[in-house]
C-alpha positions in Angstrom: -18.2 78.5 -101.4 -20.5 75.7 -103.3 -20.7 76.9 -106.5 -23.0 73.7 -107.8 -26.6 75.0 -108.8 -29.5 72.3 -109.5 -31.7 73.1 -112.1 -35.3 71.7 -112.4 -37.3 71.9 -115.4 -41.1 71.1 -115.9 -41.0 70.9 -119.7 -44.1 70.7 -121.6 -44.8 71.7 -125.8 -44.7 75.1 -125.9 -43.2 76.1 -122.6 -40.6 74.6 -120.0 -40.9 76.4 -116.0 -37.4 76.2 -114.6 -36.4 76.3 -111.0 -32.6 76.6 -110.1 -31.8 75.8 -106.6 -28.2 76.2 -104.6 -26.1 73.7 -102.4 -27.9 75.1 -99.5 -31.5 74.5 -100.8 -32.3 78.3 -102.0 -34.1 79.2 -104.4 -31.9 81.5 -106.4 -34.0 82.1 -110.2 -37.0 81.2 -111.8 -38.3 81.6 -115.1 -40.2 80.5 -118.0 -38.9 80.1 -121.6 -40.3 78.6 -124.8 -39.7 75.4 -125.9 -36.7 76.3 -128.3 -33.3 75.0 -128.5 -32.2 78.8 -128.8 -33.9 79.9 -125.7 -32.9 77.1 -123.9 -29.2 77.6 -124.4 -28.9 80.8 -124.2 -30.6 80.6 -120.9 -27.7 77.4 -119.6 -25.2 79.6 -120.5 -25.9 82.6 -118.8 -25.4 80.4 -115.2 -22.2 79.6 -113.7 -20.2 77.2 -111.9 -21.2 73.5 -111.5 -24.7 73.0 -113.5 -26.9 69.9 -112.5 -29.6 69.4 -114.5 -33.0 67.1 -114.0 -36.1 67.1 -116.3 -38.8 64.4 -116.6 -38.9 61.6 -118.9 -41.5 62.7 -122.2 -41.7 63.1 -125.2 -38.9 65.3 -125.9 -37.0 63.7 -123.3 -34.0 62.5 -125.9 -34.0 65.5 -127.7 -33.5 67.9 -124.7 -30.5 65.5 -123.5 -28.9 65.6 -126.4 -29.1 69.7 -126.6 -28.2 70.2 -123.2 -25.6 67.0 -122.2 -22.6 69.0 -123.3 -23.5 71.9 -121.6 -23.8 70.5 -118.2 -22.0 69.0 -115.3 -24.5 66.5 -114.5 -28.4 65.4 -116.2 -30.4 63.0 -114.7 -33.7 62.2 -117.1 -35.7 61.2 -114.2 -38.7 58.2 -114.5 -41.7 60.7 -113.3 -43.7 57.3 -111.8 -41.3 57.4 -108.9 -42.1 61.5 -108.4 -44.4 60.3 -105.8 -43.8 63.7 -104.2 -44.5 65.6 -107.1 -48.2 64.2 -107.0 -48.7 65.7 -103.7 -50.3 68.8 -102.8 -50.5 71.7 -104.8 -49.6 71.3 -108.1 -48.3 73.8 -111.2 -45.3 74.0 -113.4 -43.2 76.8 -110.9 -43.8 74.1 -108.3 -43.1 70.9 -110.3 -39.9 72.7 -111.1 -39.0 74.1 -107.8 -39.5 69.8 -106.3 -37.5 68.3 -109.4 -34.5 70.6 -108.4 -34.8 70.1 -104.6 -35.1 66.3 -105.0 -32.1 66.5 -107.6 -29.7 68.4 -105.1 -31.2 65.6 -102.2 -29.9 62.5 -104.6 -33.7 61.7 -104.8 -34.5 61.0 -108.5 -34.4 57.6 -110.2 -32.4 57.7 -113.4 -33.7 56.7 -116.8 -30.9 55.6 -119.1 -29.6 58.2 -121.9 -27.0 57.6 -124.5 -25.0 55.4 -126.8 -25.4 57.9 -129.9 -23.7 55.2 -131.8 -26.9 53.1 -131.7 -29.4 55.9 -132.3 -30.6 55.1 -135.7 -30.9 51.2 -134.6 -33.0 52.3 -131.6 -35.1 54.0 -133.8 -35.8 51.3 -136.0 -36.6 48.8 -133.2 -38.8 51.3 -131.6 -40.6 51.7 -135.2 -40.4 47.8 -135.5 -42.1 47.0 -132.0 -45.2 50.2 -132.4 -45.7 48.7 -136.0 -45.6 45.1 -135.0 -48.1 46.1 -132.1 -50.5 47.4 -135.1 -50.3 44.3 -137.3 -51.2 42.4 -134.0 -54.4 45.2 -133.0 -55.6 44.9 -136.5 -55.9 41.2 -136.4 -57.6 41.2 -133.5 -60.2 43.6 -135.0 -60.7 40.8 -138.4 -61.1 38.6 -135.7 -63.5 40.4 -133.5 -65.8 40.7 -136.8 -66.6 37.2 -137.4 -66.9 36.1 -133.9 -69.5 38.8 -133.4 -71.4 37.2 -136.4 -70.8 34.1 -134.7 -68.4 32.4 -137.3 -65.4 30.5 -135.5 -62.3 31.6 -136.7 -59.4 29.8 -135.3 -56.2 29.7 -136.8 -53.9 31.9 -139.4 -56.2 31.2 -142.3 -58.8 34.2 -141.9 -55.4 36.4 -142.2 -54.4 34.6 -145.6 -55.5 36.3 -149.0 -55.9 33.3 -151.0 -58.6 32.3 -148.7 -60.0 35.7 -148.3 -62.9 35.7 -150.5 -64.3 32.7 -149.0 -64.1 34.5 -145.1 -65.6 37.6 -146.7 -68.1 35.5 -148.3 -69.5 34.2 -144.7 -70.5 37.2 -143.7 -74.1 38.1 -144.9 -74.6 42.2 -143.6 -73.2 44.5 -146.7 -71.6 47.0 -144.6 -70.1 44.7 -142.1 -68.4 42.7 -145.0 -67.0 46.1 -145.9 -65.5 47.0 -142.9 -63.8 43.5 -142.7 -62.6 44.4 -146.4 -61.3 47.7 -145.1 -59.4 45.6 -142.1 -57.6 43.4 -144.5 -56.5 46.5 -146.4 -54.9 47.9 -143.5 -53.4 44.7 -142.5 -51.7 44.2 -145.6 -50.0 47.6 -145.8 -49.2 46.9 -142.6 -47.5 43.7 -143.7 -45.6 45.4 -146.2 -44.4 48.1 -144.0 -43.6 46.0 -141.6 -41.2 43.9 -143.9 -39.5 47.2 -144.7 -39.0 48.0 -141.3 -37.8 44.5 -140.8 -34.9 44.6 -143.3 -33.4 47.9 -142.5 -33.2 47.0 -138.5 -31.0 43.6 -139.9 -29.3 45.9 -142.1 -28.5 48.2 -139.9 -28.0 45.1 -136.8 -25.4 44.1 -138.8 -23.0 46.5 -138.4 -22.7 46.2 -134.4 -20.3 43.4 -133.6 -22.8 42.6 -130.5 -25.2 41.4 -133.2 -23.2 38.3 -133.9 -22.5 37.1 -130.6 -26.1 37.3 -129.5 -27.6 35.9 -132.5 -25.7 32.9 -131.5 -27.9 32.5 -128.3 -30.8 29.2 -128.7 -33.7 31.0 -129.3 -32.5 34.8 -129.5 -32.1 34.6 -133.2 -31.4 38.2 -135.6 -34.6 40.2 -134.7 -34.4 39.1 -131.1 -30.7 40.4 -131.3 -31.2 43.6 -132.8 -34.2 44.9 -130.7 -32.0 43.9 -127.3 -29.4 46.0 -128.7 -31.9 48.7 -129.6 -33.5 48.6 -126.3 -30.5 47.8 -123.9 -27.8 49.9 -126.1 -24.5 48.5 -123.6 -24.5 45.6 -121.0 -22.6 48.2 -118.6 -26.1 49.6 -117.5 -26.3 46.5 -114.9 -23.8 45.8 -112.6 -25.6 42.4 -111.7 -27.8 40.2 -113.0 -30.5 40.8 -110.5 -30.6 44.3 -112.0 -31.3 43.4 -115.4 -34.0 41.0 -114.2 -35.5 43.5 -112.7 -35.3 46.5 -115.6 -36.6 43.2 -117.2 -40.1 42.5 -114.9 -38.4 40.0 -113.5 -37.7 40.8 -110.1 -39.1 40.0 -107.2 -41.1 42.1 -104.7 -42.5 41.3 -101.5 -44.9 43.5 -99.5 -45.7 42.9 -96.2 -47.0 44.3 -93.2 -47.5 43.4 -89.0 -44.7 42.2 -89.2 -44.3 41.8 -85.3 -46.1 41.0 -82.3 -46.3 42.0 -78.5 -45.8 38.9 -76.6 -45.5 38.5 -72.9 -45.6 42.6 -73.7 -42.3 42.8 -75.4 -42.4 43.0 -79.4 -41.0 39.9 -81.7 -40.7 39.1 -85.0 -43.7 37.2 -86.1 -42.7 33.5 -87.3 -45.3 33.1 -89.7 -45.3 36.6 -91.8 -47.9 38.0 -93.7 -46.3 39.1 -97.2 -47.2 38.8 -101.0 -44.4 38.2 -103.6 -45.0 38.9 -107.1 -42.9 40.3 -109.7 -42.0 44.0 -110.1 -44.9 45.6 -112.4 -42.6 48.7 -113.0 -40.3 47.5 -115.7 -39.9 47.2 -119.6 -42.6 45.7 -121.2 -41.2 45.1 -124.4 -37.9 43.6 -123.2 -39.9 41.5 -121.0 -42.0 40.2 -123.8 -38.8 39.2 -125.8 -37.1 36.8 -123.1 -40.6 35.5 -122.1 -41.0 34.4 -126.3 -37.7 33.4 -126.2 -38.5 31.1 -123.3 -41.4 29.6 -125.2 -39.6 29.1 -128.3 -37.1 27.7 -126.2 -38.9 25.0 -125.1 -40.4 23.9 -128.5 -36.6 23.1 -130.0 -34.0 20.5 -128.5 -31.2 22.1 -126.9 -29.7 23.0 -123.5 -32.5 25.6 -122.9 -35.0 22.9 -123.5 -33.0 20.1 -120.9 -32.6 23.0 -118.5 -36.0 23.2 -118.3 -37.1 19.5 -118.0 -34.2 19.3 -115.0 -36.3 22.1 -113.4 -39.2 20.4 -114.2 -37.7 17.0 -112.4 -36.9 18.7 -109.7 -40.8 19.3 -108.4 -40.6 23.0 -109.6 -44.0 24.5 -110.8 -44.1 25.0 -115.4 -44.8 28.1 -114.4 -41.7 29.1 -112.4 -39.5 27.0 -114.2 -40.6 29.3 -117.3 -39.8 32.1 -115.3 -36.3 30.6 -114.0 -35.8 30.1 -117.8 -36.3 33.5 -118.9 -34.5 35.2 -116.2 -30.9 32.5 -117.3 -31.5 33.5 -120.8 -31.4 37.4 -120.0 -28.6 36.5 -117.4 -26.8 34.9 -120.4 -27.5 37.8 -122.7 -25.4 39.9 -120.2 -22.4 36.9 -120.0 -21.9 37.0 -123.4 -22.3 40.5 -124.1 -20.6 41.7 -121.8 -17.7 39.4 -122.3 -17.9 39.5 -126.1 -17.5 35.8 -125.7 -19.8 32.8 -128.0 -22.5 31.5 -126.2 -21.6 27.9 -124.3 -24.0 25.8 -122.7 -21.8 26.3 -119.2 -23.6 29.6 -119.1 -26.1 27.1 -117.9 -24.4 26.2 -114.5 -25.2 27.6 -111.8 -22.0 28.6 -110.9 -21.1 30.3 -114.1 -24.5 32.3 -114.1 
C-alpha cells in the first residue's frame, strides 16, 4: 500500500488552505489553519507515512521551510511563475491547494533553491546590501530628475557631492522645489551612511567563508562581488553544468519558433529556412545577472586575460555586443571552476577546453 501523501498549501498572512492528496490522486483531507508555527505542526504531525510537501515561493517562503524541513520526507518551494495551471480557471485558496498537491505527486513543479543555513546571516546582508544599494541609486535619479526639469544639465557625480552642494541648490530659483532637492540630498546621505554599514558587516561576515578568498581572486570579481555570489548562489552544487548556471544567470538562450514544416508534393518536411527568434531567457536572477554583466564591463576597462579574451573575440568578426555576452557567461563559468574546485583562478580557465 502507498503510504506517500502530497500536501499542497496556498499560504497567505493570516491563513494557509491545505490540500493533501494520495499516490492514487485522491483527495483525502482539507483544511484551513492560521498562519502559526504551532498550528502548522501540530497539524504535520498528526499525518502519517511518507509526507511530501509543496508551497509557493512568498514572503514567508524561508521561514515555512525552515519550520517544516525536518518534519517532512520531501519540500519542494515551488517558483509560482511556472504555475501556469494554477492561473486557469476558477480560482480560490481550496483550489490552489488542491492543484499545488496534484502537480507535486505528477513531478510537475519547478524547484526554487532552499538551504545552506551556514550562510544565512550572509544572505541576509547581501540581500540588505543590494535593496539599499537599489535606494541610493532611485534617489539619485530623483536629485537628478529635479534639475533637469528646471532645465539645468547635470552630468556627472558632482550634483551628488556636498562640497558643491550649495552651489546646485543655488541654481534652482522656485523656494519649494529647492527644498525638496534639500530633502533628496538628506535622504541620500543617510543612505550613504547606511549603506557603508551594511557594506562592512557583509566583508566582515564574507570573510569567514573560505569561498571568499578563492573568488576574490577572480579579475574583476573583487570582495563585494565575492560576497553577494556567495550570498545569492550559497554552493556551486546547485548546477550540474555550466549551461545551468548561465541560465539561473539570464544567460541562456531561448528560441521560439513556429511552422516549422511544410506540405510539399503533399507530404510534410522540415522547412529549410525556419522562422524562430533567439533571445535570452527573461526568467532568471536579476541581481546575479547584473553582477557578471558589471563584471564584464569592468573587465574590459583593466589589462588582463579577461580584457585579451575579449579583443580575440573581437578579432574574430564577433559583434561587441555578443562578445560582452560570451564574456560574462566565461566569467560565471569560471566562478563555478574555481568554486567548485576550491582551486586559484588561472588564466587556462580561459580555454575553451578547460571551460
Amino acid at each position: 500500500m502507498d503510504s506517500k501523501k502530497y500536501i499542497g498549501m496556498d499560504v497567505h498572512k493570516e491563513s494557509i488552505s491545505i490540500a493533501v492528496m494520495n499516490g492514487a490522486g485522491k483527495i483525502v483531507m482539507e483544511c484551513l489553519i492560521e498562519t502559526k508555527a504551532s498550528m502548522i505542526l501540530q497539524f504535520i504531525d498528526g499525518l502519517r507515512g511518507d509526507l511530501h510537501l509543496t508551497f509557493e515561493e512568498g514572503t514567508s517562503a524561508a521561514w515555512l521551510y525552515d519550520l517544516l524541513k525536518p518534519h517532512v520526507t520531501k519540500l519542494v518551494v515551488c517558483d509560482p511563475r511556472k504555475n501556469a495551471s494554477m492561473r486557469e480557471g476558477n480560482q480560490n485558496d481550496k483550489i490552489d491547494a488542491r492543484r499545488l498537491a496534484e502537480l507535486l505527486r505528477l513531478n510537475h513543479l519547478n524547484p526554487v533553491y532552499h538551504g545552506e543555513h551556514g550562510l544565512r546571516s550572509l544572505k541576509e546582508l547581501v540581500r540588505s546590501y543590494l535593496t539599499i544599494t537599489k535606494d541610493l541609486g532611485r534617489v539619485m535619479s530623483r536629485v537628478k530628475a529635479i534639475y533637469r526639469s528646471w532645465a539645468i544639465p547635470c552630468t556627472g557625480k558632482q550634483v551628488y557631492a556636498p562640497r558643491h552642494r550649495a552651489e546646485w541648490l543655488g541654481k534652482i530659483g522656485e523656494p519649494g522645489v529647492r527644498r525638496r532637492a534639500e530633502f533628496y540630498y538628506q535622504q541620500l546621505d543617510a543612505l550613504r551612511v547606511v549603506r557603508q554599514q551594511v557594506r562592512r558587516d557583509l566583508l566582515a561576515e564574507s570573510k569567514k567563508h573560505k569561498a571568499w578568498k578563492l573568488l576574490c581572486q577572480i579579475p574583476s570579481i573583487g570582495p563585494i562581488r565575492s560576497a553577494v555570489l556567495l550570498g545569492i548562489l550559497q554552493t556551486p552544487n546547485r548546477f550540474r553544468t555550466k549551461r545551468q548556471l548561465w541560465t539561473y544567470s539570464g544567460f541562456g538562450i531561448e528560441t521560439q519558433s513556429s511552422a516549422d514544416h511544410r506540405s510539399v508534393n503533399g507530404q510534410l518536411q522540415r522547412a529549410k529556412k525556419q522562422s524562430s527568434i533567439r533571445g535570452l531567457n527573461r526568467n532568471c536572477n536579476h541581481d546575479l545577472k547584473n553582477l557578471f554583466k558589471g563584471a564584464a564591463v569592468v573587465a574590459l576597462s583593466k589589462p588582463g586575460p579577461f580584457q585579451e579574451f575579449y579583443t580575440a573575440l573581437l578579432a574574430k568578426g564577433i559583434k561587441p555586443e555578443m562578445a560582452r555576452l560570451t564574456l560574462a557567461r566565461k566569467i560565471a563559468t569560471i566562478v563555478l571552476i574555481v568554486w567548485k574546485r576550491g582551486a586559484c583562478f588561472d588564466a587556462q580557465h580561459l580555454k575553451p577546453q578547460t571551460a
